[in-house]
N, C-alpha and C positions, 0 to 999 in steps of 0.2 A: 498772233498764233499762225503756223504755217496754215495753207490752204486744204493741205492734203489730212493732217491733221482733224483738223475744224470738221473737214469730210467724212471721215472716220466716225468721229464722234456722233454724230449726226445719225449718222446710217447704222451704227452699234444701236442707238437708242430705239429707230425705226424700226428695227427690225427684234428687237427684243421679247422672248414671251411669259407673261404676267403668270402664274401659280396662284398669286394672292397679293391683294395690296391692304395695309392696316395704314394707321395713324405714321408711325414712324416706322415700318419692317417694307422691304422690298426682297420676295423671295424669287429665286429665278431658275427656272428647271433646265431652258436650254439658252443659246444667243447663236444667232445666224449671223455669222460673217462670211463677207461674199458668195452667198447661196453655201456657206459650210457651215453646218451646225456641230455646236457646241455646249454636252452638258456637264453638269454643276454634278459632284459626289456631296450627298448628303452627309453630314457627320452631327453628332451630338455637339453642346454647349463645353464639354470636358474633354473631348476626345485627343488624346493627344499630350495632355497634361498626366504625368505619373500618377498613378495611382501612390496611396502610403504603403507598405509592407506591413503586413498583420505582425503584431509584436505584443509582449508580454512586459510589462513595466521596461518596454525600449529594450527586449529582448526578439531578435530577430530569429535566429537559428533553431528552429521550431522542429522542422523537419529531417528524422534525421534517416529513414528509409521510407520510400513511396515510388512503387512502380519502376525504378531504375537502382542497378548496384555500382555508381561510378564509383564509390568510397568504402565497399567491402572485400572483406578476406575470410578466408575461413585456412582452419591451418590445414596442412599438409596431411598427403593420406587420402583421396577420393572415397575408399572404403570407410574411412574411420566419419566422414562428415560430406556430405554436398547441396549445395546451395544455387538456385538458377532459377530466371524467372519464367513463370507461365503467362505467356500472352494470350493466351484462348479459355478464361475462365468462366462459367456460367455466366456470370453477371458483367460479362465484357471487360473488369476491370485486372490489369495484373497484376500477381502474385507472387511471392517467394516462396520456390516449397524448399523445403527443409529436410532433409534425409538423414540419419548420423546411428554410430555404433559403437559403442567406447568400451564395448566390453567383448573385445578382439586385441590378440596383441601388435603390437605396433602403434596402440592408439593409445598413448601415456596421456597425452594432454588436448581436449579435441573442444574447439570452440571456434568462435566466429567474430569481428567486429567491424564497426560501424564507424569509418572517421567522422564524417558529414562535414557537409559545406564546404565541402574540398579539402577537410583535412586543418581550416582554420582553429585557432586557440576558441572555446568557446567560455564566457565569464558568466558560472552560474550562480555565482556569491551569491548577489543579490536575489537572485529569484527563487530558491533551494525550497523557500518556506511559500511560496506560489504554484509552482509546475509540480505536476506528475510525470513519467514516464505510460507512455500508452502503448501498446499491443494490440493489435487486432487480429485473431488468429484464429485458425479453425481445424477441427482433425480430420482424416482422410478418412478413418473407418468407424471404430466405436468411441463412443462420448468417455471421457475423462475426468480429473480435475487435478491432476497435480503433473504437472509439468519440469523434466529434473534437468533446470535450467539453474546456472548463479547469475549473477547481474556486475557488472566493475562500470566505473567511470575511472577511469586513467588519467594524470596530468601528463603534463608534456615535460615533468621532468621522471615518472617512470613511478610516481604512487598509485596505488590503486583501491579505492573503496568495493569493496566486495559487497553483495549483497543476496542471501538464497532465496528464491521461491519459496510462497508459501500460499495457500489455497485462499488465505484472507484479502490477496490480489483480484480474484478472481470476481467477477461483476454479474456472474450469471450462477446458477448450479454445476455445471459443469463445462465443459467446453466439448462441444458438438460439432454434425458440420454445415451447421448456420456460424456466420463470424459471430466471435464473440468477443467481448472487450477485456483485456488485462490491465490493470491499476497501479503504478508502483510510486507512491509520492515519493520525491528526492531527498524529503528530510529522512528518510531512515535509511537511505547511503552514511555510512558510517564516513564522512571525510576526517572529520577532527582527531580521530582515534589513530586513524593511520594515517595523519598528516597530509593530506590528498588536497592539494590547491586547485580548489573550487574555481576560483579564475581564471586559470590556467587548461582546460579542461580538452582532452585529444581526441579521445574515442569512447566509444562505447561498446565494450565487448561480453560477450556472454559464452560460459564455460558449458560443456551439455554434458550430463550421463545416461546412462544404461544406453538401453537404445529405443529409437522413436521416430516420428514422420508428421511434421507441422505444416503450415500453408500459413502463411503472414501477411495479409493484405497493407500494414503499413506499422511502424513505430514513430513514433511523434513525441513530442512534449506539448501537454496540456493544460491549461490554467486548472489549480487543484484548490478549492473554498473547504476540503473534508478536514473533517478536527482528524490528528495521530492519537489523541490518547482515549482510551475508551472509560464513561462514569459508571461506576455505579453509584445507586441513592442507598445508603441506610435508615432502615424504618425502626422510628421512635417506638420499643413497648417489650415486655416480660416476657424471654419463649421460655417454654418448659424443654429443657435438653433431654430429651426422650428420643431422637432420630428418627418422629414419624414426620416431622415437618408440615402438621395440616393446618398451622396458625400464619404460616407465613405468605399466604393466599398468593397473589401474583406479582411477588417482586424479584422472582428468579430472573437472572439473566445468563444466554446461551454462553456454554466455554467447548466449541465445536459439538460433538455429543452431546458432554457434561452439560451441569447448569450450575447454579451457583448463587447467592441472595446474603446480605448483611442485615445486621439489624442492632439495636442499640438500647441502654438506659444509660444513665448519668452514670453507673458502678460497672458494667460492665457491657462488652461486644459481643456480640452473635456471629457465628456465619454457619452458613448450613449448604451438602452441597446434594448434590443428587449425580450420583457417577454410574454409568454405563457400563457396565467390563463384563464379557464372556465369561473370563478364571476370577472371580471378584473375591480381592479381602487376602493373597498373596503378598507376602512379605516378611522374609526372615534374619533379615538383615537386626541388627542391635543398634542403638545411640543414635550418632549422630551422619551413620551410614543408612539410614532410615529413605534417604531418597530412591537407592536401588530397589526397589520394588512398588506394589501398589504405598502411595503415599499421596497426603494433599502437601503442597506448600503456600504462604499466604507471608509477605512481605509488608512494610508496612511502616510508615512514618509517624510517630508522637508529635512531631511537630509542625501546625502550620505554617509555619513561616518558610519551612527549608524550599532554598531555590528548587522547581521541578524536571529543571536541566542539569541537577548535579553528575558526575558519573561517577562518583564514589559515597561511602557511606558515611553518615554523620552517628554520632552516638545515640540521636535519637530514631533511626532507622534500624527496625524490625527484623525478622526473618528466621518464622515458626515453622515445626514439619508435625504434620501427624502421619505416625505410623498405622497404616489402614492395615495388616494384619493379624492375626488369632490375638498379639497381646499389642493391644493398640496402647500409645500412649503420645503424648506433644512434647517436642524440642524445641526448645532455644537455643539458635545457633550464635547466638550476642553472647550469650552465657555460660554456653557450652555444656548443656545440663536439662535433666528434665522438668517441666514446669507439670509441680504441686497441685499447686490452686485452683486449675484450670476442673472445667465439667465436660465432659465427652462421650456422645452415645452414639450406636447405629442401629442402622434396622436394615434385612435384605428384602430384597424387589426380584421380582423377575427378571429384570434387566440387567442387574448387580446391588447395589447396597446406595443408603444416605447417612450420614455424619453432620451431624450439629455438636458444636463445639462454644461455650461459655467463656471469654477470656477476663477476669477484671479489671479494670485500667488500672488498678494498684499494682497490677506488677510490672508497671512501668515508671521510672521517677519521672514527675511532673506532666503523666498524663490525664487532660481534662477534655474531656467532649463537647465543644460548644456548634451546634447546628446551626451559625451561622461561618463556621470555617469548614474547609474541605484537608484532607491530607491524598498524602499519595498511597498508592495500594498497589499490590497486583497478586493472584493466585495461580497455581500451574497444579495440575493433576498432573500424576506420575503411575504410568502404566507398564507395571514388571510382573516377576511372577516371583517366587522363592528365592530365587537366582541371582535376575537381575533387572532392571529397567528397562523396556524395549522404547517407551517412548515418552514427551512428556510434549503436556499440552497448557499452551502458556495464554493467559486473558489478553495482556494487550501489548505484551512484547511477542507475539504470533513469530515474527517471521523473523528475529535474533535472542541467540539462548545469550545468558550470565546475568539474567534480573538480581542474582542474589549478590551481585557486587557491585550494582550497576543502577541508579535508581531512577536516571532518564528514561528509563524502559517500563517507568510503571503507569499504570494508568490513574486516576483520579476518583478520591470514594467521600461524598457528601453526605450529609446529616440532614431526613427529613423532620420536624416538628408533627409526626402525623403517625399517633397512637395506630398499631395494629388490632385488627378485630379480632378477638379472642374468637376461637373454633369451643 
């Protein structure tokens, strides 16, 4: 070994200073060579080594606005819409405020979108029935809850899944200005319908009306475990069709205002509902035009077998209307005709009126009630006057109309074995 070498080594060792000495670790803070010290940077056992990328079944592209807009637009027009961030927000963190006015002319078409990730293809195939869309948002002045925003996912050959707002997004009571979270699971982006390659996926844009003023602290895609369809249980036992509804104790469940409860014997179906309305029991419409005004409708499959992602009708799929004005009566719209057989009362409330209604499974070919099968359902109140329909409120297609043709839109009605307490 050279001499100078040997020397070195020697005098590095001498001059060395200890931190700690164990079994087999030698830890060293500083080394003096030739009266120059020299120290050691501490670093961890991983430092240095990549971390993984947070992902969703190998789904990377999570983030699609947080605190920076390298990959937004908003269209044309300053007046009609403006978007910019605030770096000075209470809570340190920044923000997008949101300005916009669509009801001014010159402002035909006024929205905004989001490419992310620079704009790359993103492949949502697989994860549609995992992720949600997230929002975090808050309002400037007075609290809200409906927001007159649409939703699109776009491919990158030019389809577009649309999708509107609707309050059943909403995770709080209202949206205040504390952040609040917005919910929009991927499955009820309509891709299939309008051909929209889920694969292939560009932007994210969103259409806005009237006019309004938001603050967005961030939009994401979130792992989403929520069921889309909502159940109801029907309960086993005799109601008296009378519209006071005091035997049906507590198996109502909310339809926003409304409320709503099934119930069952081996001969025939109950549902009773309890409706809200200011002008209550409005409806002058005839037949099968019975929707235009106050009306209930109640959809509904005879068979459990039928796939529950269908989007069209099978012969054993339902879809009755009761006319809630002066001369109430129930339609068949399969049949095209009023249903006979049927038993139908109300009674008025302070609020508005209730409706219990008796259907027999005989007037359905080959329908049998067995409590250990479930079918599909859904019901929607229709809120009109003489006139017309101002609005209609749907159980678990909320936030897309056309249930009555469409019956992946329904939600799921089970058979309890569990006698009701008679009142």
């Amino acid at each position: 070994m050279d001499h100078f070498n040997l020397k070195f080594i020697l005098f590095f060792f001498g001059m060395v200073s200890f931190s700690s000495f164990g079994q087999d670790t030698l830890e060293l803070d500083a080394v003096q060579v030739n009266g120059t010290s020299f120290g050691f940077k501490k670093a961890n056992l991983y430092e240095g080594v990549q971390q993984e990328e947070y992902n969703v079944r190998g789904f990377t592209q999570l983030e699609i606005f947080e605190s920076n807009l390298l990959d937004f637009w908003t269209s044309p027009g300053v007046t009609c819409i403006t978007g910019k961030i605030n770096q000075k927000g209470t809570d340190h963190n920044p923000f997008l405020e949101l300005k916009w006015n669509k009801d001014q002319e010159g402002c035909d078409w006024v929205g905004m979108g989001f490419g992310w990730d620079g704009w790359k293809s993103k492949d949502l195939a697989y994860v549609i029935d995992t992720l949600a869309l997230e929002l975090i948002v808050r309002s400037k002045g007075a609290a809200f809850t409906n927001i007159p925003w649409a939703f699109c996912l776009e491919d990158y050959s030019g389809g577009q899944a649309w999708l509107g707002y609707n309050t059943s997004f909403l995770k709080a009571n209202n949206i205040t200005q504390e952040w609040t979270k917005v919910l929009i699971p991927l499955q009820l982006f309509p891709f299939d319908s309008y051909e929209v390659d889920a694969t292939n996926i560009k932007q994210l844009m969103i259409q806005v009306f009237a006019e309004g003023e938001l603050e967005v602290s961030s939009i994401k895609l979130v792992p989403f475990a929520g069921k889309l369809k909502e159940e109801v249980r029907a309960f086993e036992g005799t109601i008296q069709v009378d519209g006071v509804l005091d035997e049906w104790n507590e198996s109502f469940l909310p339809l926003e205002k409304h409320s709503f409860a099934v119930a069952y014997t081996r001969d025939e179906l109950y549902f009773a509902f309890d409706v809200i309305d200011d002008t209550p029991r409005q409806n002058g419409q005839e037949g099968s035009n019975l929707w235009n005004g106050d009306a209930i409708e109640i959809a509904f499959s005879t068979n459990p077998n039928a796939n529950p992602n269908r989007k069209f009708l099978l012969l054993s799929d339902q879809h009755l209307g009761i006319n809630c004005g002066e001369h109430p009566y129930v339609w068949n719209w399969k049949t095209n005709e009023m249903m006979k057989d049927v038993r139908l009362n109300f009674s008025s409330t302070a609020q508005g009126y209730r409706v219990e209604l008796a259907i027999p499974t005989s007037s359905f070919r080959g329908f049998n009630i067995n409590p250990q099968e479930s079918l599909d359902i859904e019901v929607a109140i229709d809120e009109g006057n003489e006139k017309m329909r101002n609005k209609q409120v749907r159980w678990n297609s909320k936030a897309q109309d056309g249930f009555h043709l469409n019956p992946s839109l329904w939600g799921s009605l089970s058979f309890e074995h569990q006698v009701l307490i008679q009142q």
